[in-house]
Structures are given as structure tokens and as C-alpha cells.
C-alpha positions, -999 to +999 in steps of 0.1 A: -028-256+127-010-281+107+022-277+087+001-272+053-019-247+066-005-208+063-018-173+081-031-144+064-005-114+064-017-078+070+011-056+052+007-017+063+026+012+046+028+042+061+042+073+034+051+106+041+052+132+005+077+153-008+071+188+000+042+200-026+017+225-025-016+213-007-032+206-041-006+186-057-007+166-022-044+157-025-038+150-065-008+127-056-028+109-027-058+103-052-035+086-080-021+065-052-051+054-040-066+050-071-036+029-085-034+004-061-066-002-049-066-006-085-049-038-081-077-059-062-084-086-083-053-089-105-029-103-085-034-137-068-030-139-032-042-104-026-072-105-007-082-069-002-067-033-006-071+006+006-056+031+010-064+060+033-056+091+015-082+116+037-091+124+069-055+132+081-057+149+117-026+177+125-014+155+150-007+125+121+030+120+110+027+102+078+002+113+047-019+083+040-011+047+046-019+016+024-041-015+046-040-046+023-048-082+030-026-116+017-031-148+016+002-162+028+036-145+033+045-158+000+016-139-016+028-110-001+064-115-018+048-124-051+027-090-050+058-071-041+072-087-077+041-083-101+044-061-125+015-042-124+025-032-082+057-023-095+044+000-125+019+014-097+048+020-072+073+038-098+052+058-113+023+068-085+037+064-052+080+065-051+087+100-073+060+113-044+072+100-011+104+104+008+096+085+037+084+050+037+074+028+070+060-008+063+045-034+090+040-069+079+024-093+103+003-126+106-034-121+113 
């Protein structure tokens, strides 16, 4: 690989919810899910998005987790920036969470 050339990044986020009743969990998980898978396609550098908001076995220690795609590393600091991830992430995703984990790495 040459100096010009860059590596994808895989960015995972692992969230744990506030304490809600099972039905506000499943309503908060869907507008998460909704709003940033929402964002594939308008920000450059993102390459693909999901969110895994079901499925959740009793031995799981997080509520759903985000699986998204970049570019570069600096596509992945842009994203973090644009407005629209930020509008997604105050209003859908941080008054929900209280536990946040996040692994970035090259792929």
C-alpha cells in the first residue's frame, strides 16, 4: 500500500438504555435505528450503516449496537461532525442511553 492509499474503518457502538419499560425500549431502539441508518447516503465517506436493535439474547450486555462502514479515518471524524449525525445522536440516541462503548478499527 502506498502512502496515498487509506483503509476502510469499521466504527462499532455498543449502547446500553436508561431504565424504561420494555415498550418504550423497543420504541427507543426503532427511532435509533431508523435515524441513523437514515444517514446512508447523506454524508460522504460513509459507506454503509445498521443498526441491530432486535434479537438480543439474556446473556447480551448492551441493547443494540450500531455496525457502519468509512471510507478513511478521516471520514469517520467528518461523520462524527455532520450535522445531521449530530441532530440524530441528541435527539434519538444520547437522552436514551447511559452507557456508551465504541470500537474503531481498520479493515
Amino acid at each position: 500500500m502506498n502512502a496515498q492509499e487509506t483503509n476502510m474503518v469499521k466504527h462499532i457502538i455498543l449502547w446500553t438504555l436508561k431504565d424504561m419499560s420494555d415498550s418504550e425500549k423497543e420504541s427507543v431502539k426503532m427511532g435509533i435505528k431508523e435515524g441513523l441508518e437514515g444517514l446512508k447516503g447523506k454524508i460522504p465517506g460513509l459507506i454503509d450503516i445498521k443498526v441491530n436493535a432486535t434479537g438480543r439474547i439474556a446473556s447480551s450486555t448492551a441493547d443494540l449496537m450500531l455496525d457502519s462502514t468509512f471510507e478513511s479515518e478521516e471520514a469517520l471524524k467528518a461523520y462524527s461532525k455532520h450535522p445531521s449525525h449530530v441532530a440524530v445522536a441528541d435527539t434519538k440516541v444520547r437522552p436514551f442511553t447511559i452507557s456508551r462503548a465504541c470500537l474503531d478499527f481498520e479493515i
